[in-house]
N, C-alpha and C positions, 0 to 999 in steps of 0.2 A: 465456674461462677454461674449462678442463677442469671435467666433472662432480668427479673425484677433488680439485682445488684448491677446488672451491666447499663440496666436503663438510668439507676440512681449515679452511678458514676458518671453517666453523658449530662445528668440533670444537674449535678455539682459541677459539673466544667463549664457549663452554660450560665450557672449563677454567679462563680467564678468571674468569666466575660464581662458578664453585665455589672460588677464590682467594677470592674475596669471602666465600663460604659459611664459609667457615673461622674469616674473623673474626667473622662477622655471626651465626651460630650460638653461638661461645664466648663474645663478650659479650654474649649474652643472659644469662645467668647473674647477671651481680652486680644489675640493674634489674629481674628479675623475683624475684631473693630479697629485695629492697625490700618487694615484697609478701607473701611468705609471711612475714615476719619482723615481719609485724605481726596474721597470723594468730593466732587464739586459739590457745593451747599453748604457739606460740613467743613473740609478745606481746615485741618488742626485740630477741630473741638474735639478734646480727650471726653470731655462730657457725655459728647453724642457717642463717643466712640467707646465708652462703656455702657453704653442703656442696653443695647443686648446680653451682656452681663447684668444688668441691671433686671430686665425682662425675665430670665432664666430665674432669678432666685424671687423674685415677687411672686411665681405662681408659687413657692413654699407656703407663703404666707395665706396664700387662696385655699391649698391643698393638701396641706399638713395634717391637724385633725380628722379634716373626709376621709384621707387617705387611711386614717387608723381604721375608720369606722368601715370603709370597704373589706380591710381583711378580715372584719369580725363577720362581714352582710356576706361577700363572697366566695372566702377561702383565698389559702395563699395562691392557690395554681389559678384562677381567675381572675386573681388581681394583679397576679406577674405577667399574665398574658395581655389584659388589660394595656398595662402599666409599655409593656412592652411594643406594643400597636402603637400606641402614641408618641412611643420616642422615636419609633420608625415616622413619624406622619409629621413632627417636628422636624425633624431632621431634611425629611425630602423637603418641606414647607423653603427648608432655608438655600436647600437647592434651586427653588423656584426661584429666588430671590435671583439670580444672576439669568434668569429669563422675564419674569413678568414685571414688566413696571418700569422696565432698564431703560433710560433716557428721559422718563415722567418727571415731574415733579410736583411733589404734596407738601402745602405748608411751606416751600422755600426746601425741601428735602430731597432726596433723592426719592422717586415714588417706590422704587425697588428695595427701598432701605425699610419700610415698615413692612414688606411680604418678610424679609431676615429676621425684624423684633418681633413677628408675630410666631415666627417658626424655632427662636427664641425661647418664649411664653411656652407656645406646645410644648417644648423637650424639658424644661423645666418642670410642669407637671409629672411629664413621665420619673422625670427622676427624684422628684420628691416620692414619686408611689413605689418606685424601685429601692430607695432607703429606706422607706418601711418594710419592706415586702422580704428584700434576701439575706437580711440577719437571722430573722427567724426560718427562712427556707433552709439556707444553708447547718440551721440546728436540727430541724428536722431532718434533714436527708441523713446528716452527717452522723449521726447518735452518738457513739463515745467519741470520736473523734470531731464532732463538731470545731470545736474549740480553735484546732489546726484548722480544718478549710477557714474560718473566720478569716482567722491572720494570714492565709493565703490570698485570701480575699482583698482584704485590708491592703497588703503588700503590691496584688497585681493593681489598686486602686490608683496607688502613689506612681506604680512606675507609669501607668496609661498620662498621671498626671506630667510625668517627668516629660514623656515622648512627646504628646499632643502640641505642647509649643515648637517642641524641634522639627516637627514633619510640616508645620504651617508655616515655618521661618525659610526650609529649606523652598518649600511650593515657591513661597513668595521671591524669592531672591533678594532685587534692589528697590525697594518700596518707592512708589513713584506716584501721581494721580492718575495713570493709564493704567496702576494694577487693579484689576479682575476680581472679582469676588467668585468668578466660574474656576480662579487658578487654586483653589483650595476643591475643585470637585473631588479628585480625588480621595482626601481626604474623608467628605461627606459621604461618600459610594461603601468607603470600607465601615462605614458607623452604620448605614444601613446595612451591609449586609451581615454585621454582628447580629443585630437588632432582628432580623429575617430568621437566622442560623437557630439564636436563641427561643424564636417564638414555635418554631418548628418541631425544636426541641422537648419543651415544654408540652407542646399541643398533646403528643402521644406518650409523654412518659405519667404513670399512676400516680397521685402523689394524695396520699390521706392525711387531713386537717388532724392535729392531735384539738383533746379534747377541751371542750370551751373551758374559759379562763374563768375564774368564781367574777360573779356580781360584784363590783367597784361602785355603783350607784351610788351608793350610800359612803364613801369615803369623804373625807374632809379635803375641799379642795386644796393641791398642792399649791396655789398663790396665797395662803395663810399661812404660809411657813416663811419667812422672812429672807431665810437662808436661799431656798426656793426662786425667790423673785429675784433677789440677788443673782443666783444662778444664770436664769433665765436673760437677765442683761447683760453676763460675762457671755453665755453662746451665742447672741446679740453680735455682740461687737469683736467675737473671737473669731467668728466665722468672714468679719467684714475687713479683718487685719490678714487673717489667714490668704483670701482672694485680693486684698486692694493689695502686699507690698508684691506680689512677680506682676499682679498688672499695670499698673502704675512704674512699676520697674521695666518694664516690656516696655509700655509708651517712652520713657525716657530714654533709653537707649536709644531705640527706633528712632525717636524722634531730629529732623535734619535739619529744623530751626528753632527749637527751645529746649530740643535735649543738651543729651551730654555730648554733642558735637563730635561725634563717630565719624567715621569713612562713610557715606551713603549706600555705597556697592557691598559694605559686609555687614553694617550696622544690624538689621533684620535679623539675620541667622545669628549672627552673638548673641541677640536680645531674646531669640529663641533658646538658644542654648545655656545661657543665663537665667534665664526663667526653666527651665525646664532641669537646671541643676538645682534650684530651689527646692523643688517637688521629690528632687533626688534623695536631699537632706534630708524630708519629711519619711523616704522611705526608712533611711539608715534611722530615724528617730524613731519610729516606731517600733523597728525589729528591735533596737537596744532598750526601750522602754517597757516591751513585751519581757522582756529577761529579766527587769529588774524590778519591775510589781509588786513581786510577793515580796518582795527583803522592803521595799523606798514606798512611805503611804504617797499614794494621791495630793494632799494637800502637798508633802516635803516638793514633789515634782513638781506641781503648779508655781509654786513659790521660786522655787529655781530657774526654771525657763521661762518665766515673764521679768522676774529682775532681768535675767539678762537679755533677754530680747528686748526691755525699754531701753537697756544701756546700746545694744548694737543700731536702735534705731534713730534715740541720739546724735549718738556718734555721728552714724551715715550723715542726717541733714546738716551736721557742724562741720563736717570737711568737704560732703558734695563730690566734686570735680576735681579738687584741689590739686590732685595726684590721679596718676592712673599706676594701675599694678598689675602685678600678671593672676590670673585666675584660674585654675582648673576646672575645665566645665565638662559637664556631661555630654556627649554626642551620640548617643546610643549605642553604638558598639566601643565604646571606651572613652577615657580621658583629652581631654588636647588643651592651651593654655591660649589665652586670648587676654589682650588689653582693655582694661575696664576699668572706668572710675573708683575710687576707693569705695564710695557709697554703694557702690552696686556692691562690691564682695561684703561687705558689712550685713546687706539687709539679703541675701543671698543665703547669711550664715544663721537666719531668722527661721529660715526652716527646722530646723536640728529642733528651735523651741516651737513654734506651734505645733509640731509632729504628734505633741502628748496634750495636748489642751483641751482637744475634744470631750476624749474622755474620762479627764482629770475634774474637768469640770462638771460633767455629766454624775460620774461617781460622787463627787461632794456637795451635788445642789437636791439630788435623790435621797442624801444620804437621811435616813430617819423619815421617809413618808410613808413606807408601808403601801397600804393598798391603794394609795394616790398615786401612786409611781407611773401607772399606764395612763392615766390622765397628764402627767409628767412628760410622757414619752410626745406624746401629741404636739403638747404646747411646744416641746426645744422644739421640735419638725418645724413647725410655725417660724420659730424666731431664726429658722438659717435664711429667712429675707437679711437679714444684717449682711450678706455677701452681695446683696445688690446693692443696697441702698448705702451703706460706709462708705465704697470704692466709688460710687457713684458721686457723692458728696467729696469724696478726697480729689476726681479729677474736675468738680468745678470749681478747688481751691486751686487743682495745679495748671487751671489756666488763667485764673484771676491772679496768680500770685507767683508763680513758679512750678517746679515738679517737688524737691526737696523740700519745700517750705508744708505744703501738702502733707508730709510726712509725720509732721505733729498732730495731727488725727488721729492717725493709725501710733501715735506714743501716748496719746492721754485716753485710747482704750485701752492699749498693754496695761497703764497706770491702775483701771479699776478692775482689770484683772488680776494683777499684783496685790491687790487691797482684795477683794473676794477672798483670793489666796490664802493669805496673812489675815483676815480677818472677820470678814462677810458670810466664808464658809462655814463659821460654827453653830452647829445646829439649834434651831428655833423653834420650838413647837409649838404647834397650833392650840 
């Protein structure tokens, strides 16, 4: 094999990673606000204890479109290098967090807790610039076989998702207000040194821009398309159901005076491993969704897995606690069964449906724009703030109100995704 193949093979396994990075970064958020949210100040508030979640995806909304427009200003290899510096700089940022500021307080806060939301915010940018950046990287390295690393990509994305709570559940052990936000370093050390591996990576392998895209200037903006805006508020609120049920699910479990009243000494690691068999479902939903594409349209799938995902989430807040059952959960080198409220195995089983929502939705809000579609692509980047802000809004229901009651948020957006589905999605032109 040529020097030049051997470099693109390092260059695909590094974009690869950084697929990974993506999820394995953004759900760090809901299991480490576990622990500030039992910091003095905050002491319960699920609230506060999502705003770093909440931080991560607001810079989407800051850096969505820029983001497009750099890899047009820079090229992909500049922008992933870019993109990659910053997630390393976030990242450390939130490392600092459990050194600068530690025993301060700001606002009534912990002072150390706004160096985390700020470190937060950085990694968020990066990883809005890194979902622009290695869809199309990984098509150009890959040329016939693109296709495959995609879903390889895709696939390492889900499992990075699957582990990330379980490695933060295990750090943490028995959730207390003496636990450490320094007790997830570990954790933090090995996402920088992806981040380090990946940029190094990059730095020396060749990689040529294919040729500019035709002029779009002149297209009809894709918010004239009725179907389109539609669109645009189902990946809204799909991104905000996708992140609020494992975190708001994590919180509940974990929780030792308004959850679902677990063992304190193992609650953590269940709620780890619960949450992180979620992301497991999203995997197996996607390999089994990837197979059945070309036979099942996009709308049929939509339709199917939001009905049922409004009925499993129903369900969950109508029975709650009522019962506990046994649950097969992911632990990353295999299966084990653990006692867990009904509602958790219910909204657990929610993954399996959001697994295809993404791009169900994406395919039927594009469908018919034409040369608007890269204007298209911009805006949804934009509207994945819906994963801060939904979960955000669903835990200052689930402390005003309960955890489960909260839950109907996250069912009357299923509901107008159901209706997009079934009805919103048919094409409207401008």
């Amino acid at each position: 094999m040529s020097k030049k193949g051997n470099s693109s093979i390092i260059a695909i396994v590094a974009m690869i990673f950084l697929f990974g990075m993506i999820s394995f970064v953004t759900n760090l958020a809901a299991p480490i606000g576990n622990i500030w949210k039992m910091q003095p100040g905050i002491e319960g508030s699920n609230f506060w204890g999502m705003m770093g979640n909440m931080m991560n995806f607001l810079a989407y909304a800051i850096m969505g479109i820029p983001a497009g427009k750099m890899l047009t200003k820079y090229g992909y290899k500049k922008t992933a290098l870019i993109a990659i510096a910053v997630g390393f700089l976030g990242v450390f940022i939130q490392f600092l967090s459990g050194i600068v500021g530690v025993g301060g307080k700001l606002a009534g806060l912990p002072a150390n807790f706004f160096v985390y939301l700020l470190g937060a915010f950085v990694a968020g940018f990066s990883m809005c610039m890194l979902n622009t950046v290695v869809n199309p990287m990984l098509k150009l390295l890959g040329g016939a076989r693109s296709n495959q690393y995609i879903q390889i990509g895709g696939s390492f994305n889900s499992l990075m998702g699957t582990l990330t709570p379980m490695l933060v559940g295990a750090l943490i052990g028995t959730l207390t207000k003496d636990t450490l936000i320094t007790d997830v370093n570990p954790v933090l050390f090995l996402a920088m040194g992806v981040f380090a591996f990946a940029f190094i990576v990059l730095l020396f392998v060749d990689i040529k821009d294919p040729e500019a895209v035709k002029d779009s200037s002149h297209a009809v903006s894709p918010m004239k398309y009725k179907h389109f805006v539609l669109g645009v508020i189902a990946i809204f609120v799909y991104v905000g159901v996708e992140v609020g049920i494992p975190g708001t699910l994590n919180f509940y479990l974990s929780d030792p005076v308004k959850g679902a009243g677990m063992d304190p000494a193992t609650a953590v690691a269940i709620a780890g491993f619960v949450a992180g068999t979620y992301w497991f479902l999203m995997l197996i939903g996607r390999l089994t969704s990837s197979v059945i594409s070309g036979k099942v349209s996009a709308r049929a799938q939509l339709t199917t897995v939001s009905a049922v995902a409004l009925i499993l989430i129903v369900l969950a807040i109508i029975l709650g606690n009522s019962s506990m059952v046994s649950m097969p959960v992911f632990k990353g080198q295999g299966f084990g069964m653990v006692q867990v409220p009904i509602a958790a195995l219910l909204l657990v089983l929610c993954g399996l449906c959001t697994s295809v929502m993404w791009g169900t939705i994406f395919d039927l809000a594009c469908e018919g724009l034409g040369a608007s579609t890269n204007q298209a692509s911009g805006i949804f980047m934009a509207m994945v703030v819906g994963g801060g802000i939904v979960p955000l809004v669903q835990n200052a229901i689930a402390d005003a109100i309960g955890y489960m009651p909260s839950y109907w948020l996250l069912a009357a957006c299923v509901a107008f995704i159901l209706y997009f589905a079934a009805i919103g999605s048919k094409v409207k032109k401008a």
